[in-house]
C-alpha positions as CSV (number, residue, x, y, z in Angstrom):
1,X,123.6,22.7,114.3
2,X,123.8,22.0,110.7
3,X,126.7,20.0,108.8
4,X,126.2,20.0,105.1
5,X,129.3,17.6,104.9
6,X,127.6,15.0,106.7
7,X,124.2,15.2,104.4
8,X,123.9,12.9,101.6
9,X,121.5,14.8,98.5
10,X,120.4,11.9,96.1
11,X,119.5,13.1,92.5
12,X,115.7,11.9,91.9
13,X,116.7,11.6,88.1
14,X,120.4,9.5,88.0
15,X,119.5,8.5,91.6
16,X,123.4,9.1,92.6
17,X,124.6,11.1,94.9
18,X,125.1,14.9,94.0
19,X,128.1,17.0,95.1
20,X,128.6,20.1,96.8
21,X,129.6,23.0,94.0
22,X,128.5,26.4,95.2
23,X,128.3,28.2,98.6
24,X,126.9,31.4,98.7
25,X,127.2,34.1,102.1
26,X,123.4,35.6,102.1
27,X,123.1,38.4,105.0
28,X,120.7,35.7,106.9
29,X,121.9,32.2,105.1
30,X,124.4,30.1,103.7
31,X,123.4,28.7,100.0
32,X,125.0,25.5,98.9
33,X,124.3,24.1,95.6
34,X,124.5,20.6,94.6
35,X,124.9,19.0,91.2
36,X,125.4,15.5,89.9
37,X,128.5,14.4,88.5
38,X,127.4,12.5,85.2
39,X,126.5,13.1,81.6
40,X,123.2,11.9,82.4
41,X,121.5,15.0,84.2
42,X,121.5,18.4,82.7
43,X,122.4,20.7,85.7
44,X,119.8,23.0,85.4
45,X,116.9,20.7,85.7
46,X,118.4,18.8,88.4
47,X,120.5,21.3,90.5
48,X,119.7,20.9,94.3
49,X,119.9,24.3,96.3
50,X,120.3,24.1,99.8
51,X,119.7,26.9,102.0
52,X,120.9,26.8,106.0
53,X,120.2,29.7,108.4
54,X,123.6,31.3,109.4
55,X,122.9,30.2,112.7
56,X,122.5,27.0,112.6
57,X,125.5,26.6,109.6
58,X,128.1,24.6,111.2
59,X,129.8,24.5,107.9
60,X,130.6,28.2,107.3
61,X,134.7,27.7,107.5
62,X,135.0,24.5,105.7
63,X,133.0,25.7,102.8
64,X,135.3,28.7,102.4
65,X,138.2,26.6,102.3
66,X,137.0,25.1,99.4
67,X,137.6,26.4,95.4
68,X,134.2,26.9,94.9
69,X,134.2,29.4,97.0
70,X,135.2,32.9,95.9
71,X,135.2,35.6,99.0
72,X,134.8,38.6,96.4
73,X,131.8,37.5,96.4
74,X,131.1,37.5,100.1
75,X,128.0,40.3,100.6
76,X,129.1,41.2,104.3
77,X,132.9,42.2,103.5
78,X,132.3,44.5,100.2
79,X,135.8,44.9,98.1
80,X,137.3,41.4,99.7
C-alpha cells in the first residue's frame, strides 16, 4: 500500500519540502500534485505530480476530506 501522507517530496529548486494541493480520481489512479510554498519557485516549473494506482492508494478517503478536493469533479460519480 501507498500513503502519500507519509511521503516527504523535496523541491530540487528551493530544496524545501513541497505540499500536497491537488488530488485527482482517474478511472485507474489517484493524481496528487505538490507545490512549494514560497515566493521563490514558480509553480509551473516546479510542480511535482504524483500518480498512485488506485489499488495501491491507501490515501483515497483522507485526500477527499481535504479542501482541495472537489467531488464534482470525481470522473466515476458523474453529476456529484
Amino acid at each position: 500500500m501507498i500513503d502519500v501522507f507519509v511521503m516527504s517530496v523535496k523541491c530540487g529548486n528551493c530544496d524545501n519540502y513541497q505540499t500536497i494541493v491537488g488530488f485527482q480520481k482517474l478511472p485507474d489512479k489517484n493524481v496528487y500534485t505538490y507545490e512549494c510554498e514560497n515566493d521563490v519557485c514558480d509553480p509551473n516549473v516546479t510542480r511535482t505530480i504524483v500518480e498512485v494506482p488506485k489499488h495501491l492508494d491507501n490515501s483515497t478517503k483522507r485526500a477527499e476530506e481535504l479542501a482541495y478536493y472537489a467531488a464534482e469533479e470525481d470522473p466515476e460519480k458523474p453529476g456529484v
